[in-house]
Each structure stands twice: as structure tokens, then as C-alpha cells.
C-alpha positions in Angstrom: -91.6 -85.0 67.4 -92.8 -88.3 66.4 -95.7 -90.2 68.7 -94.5 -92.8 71.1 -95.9 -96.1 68.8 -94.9 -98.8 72.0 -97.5 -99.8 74.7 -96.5 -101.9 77.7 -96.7 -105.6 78.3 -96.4 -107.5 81.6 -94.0 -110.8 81.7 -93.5 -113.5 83.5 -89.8 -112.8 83.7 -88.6 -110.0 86.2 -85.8 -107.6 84.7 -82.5 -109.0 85.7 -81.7 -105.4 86.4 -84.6 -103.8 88.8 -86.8 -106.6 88.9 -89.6 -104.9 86.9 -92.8 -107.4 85.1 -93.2 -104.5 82.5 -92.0 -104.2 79.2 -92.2 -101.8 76.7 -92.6 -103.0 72.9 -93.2 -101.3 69.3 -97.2 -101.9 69.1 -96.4 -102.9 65.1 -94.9 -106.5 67.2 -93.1 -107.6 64.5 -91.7 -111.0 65.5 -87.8 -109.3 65.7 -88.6 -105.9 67.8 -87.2 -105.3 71.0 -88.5 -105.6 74.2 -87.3 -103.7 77.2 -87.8 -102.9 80.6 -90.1 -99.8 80.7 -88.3 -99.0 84.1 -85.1 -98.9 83.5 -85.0 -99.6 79.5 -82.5 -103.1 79.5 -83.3 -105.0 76.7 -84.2 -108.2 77.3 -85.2 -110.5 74.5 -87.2 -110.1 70.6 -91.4 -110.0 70.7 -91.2 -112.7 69.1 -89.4 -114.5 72.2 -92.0 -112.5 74.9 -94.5 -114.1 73.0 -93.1 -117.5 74.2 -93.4 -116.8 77.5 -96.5 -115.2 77.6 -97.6 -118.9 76.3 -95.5 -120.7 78.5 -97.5 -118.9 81.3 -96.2 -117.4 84.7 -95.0 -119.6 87.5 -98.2 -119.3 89.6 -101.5 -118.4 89.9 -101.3 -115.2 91.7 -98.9 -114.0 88.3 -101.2 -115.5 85.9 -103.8 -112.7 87.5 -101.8 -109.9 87.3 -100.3 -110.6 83.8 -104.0 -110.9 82.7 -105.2 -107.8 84.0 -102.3 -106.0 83.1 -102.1 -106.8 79.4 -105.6 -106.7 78.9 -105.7 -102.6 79.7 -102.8 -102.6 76.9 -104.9 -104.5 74.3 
């Protein structure tokens, strides 16, 4: 059985489909893997467009907390 080579990443965006802030992506990152929900697995966009909105930043500053707390234990 191969290793599971993804870590999780929090967004600012909730999943359309359960609302989730974690995502799951390849810990390589090239700029075309998928990202998806590591709830309920939708895709929702390429690493290279999560990046994007890690840098645009969450919508306030109680999000901007979590997100750094959370992707800091992933990193």
C-alpha cells in the first residue's frame, strides 16, 4: 500500500458542498494538483489557485487566526 503523500490546508473558501475550511492536497504542490475537501473529498480548484486565496487573505480577522494556526501545524 502506498503512504498517503497529502497533508491538509485550511481556506478561506467553505466547500460548496458541507461547508468544510479544510482541504486536502499532494504535499509535492505542484502548481496543477488538486485540492479537495478532506471532508467530503469535492474537488474544488488546482494548488496553484488555493495559493491565490491564501494570499488574497480570509474575509476577517477571526479567519485570518484560524487559517494561521491551522496551516502552520501542516507546515
Amino acid at each position: 500500500m502506498m503512504p498517503d503523500t497529502s497533508e491538509d490546508i485550511r481556506l478561506p473558501v467553505a466547500c460548496p458542498s458541507c461547508g468544510s475550511h479544510l482541504y486536502r492536497v499532494n504535499q509535492v504542490r505542484n502548481p496543477t494538483d488538486e485540492v479537495h475537501c478532506a471532508s467530503c473529498k469535492r474537488y474544488l480548484c488546482d494548488y496553484h489557485e488555493a495559493v491565490d486565496m491564501l494570499e488574497k487573505g480570509p474575509g476577517d480577522e477571526a479567519e485570518a487566526l484560524i487559517e494561521k494556526v491551522v496551516n502552520r501545524r501542516h507546515h
